[in-house]
N, C-alpha and C positions, 0 to 999 in steps of 0.2 A: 516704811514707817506709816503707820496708821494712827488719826486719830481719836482718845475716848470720850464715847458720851459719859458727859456728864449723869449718874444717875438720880442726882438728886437735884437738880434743879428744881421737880415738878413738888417739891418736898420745902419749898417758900412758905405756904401758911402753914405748917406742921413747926417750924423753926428753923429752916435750914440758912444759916448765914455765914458759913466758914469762912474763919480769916483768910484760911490759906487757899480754899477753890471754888468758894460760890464769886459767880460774876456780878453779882448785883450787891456786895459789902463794900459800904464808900470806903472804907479803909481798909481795905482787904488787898492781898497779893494780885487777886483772879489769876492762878494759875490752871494753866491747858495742860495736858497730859497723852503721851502719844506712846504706842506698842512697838518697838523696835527690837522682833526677836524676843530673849530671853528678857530685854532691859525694858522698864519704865520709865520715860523720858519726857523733861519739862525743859523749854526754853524760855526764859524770864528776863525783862530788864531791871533791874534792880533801881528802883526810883531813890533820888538822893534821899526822901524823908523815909527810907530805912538805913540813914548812917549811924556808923558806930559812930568811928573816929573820921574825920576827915577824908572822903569821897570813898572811904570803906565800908561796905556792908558787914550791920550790925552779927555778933556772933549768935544773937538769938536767934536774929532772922535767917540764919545759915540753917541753923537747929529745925526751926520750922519747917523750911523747903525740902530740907532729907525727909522728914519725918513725914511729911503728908507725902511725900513722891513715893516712899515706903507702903502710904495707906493706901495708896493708888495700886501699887503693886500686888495688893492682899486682896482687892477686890476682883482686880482683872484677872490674875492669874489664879486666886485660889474661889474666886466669884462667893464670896461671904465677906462679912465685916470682921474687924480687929482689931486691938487694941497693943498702944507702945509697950512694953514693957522694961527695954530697958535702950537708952541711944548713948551714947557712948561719942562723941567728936572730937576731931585731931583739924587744928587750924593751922595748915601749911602754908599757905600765901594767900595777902590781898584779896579779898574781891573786891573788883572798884563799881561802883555806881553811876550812874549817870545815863540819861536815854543812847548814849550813844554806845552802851556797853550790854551786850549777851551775854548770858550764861548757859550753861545746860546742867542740869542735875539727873541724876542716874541712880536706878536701884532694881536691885538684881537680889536673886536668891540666892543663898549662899547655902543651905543646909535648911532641913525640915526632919523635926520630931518631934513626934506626935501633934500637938496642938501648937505647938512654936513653931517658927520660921525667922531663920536667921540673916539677916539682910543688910549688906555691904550696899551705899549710898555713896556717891562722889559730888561735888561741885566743881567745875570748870570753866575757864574763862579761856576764849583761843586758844584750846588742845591741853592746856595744862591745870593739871588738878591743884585744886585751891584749898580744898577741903575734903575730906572723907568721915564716912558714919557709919557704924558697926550698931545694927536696932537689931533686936526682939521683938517679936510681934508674937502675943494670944490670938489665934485663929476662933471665933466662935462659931458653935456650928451653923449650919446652914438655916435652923427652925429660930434660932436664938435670934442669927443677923435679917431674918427677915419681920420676925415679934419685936424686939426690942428695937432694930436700928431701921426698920424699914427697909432694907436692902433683898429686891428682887434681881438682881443683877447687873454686870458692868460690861458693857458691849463697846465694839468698834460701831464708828459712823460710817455712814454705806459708802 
């Protein structure tokens, strides 16, 4: 398992501030992202001030972590940028919050036509899935994600 650079860090004065993967959003996730084979993988503490219910992580925030883990996946593996098109979530159990609590989120490709990519995302907490996400993703071409999103590509760290 390898970890990815971030490509847009250097993308700060331009507006780069994602809630869910710049490190520097005071309210932001900072989620890391790491190559594992076919999979995109993020391991995250879930801080309490993202609870739904009571030491449960919120279902938006569930929604979030698939969906950028997904956009992570469209960079590294298809090296251009994308857009959600459609996410889809199934909440199976709990995830609980709190520093003393992991998670891993996961996304994989499931199928590819033409400009789409269909991508199966999980959440887990100690082996057992908690959540799963069925997205869509618009692939833009490669002149588009570098004109429009600034995206010159998404590497591993050495």
């Amino acid at each position: 398992m390898k970890k990815i650079k971030n490509p847009w860090i250097p993308l700060t004065d331009k507006g780069y501030n994602c809630f869910a993967c710049s490190p520097t959003n005071p309210c932001g996730l900072k989620m890391e992202f790491y190559e594992d084979g076919d999979d995109i993988v993020s391991f995250w503490t879930p801080d309490d001030n993202f609870q739904g219910w009571m030491n449960t992580l919120h279902g938006g925030i569930q929604a979030t972590i698939m969906d950028e883990s997904a956009g992570w996946l469209i960079s590294r593996k298809f090296q251009t940028s994308g857009m959600t098109t459609n996410l889809n979530v199934k909440y199976k159990k709990p995830v609980p919050t709190g520093k003393d609590f992991k998670i891993e989120v996961r996304a994989r490709v499931k199928e590819v036509k033409r400009n789409f990519v269909f991508i199966e995302a999980t959440i887990s907490h100690e082996g057992t899935i908690c959540s799963t996400g069925e997205l869509t993703f618009y692939c833009f071409s490669k002149e588009v994600a570098e004109k429009d999103f600034y995206f010159t590509g998404c590497e591993l760290e050495d």
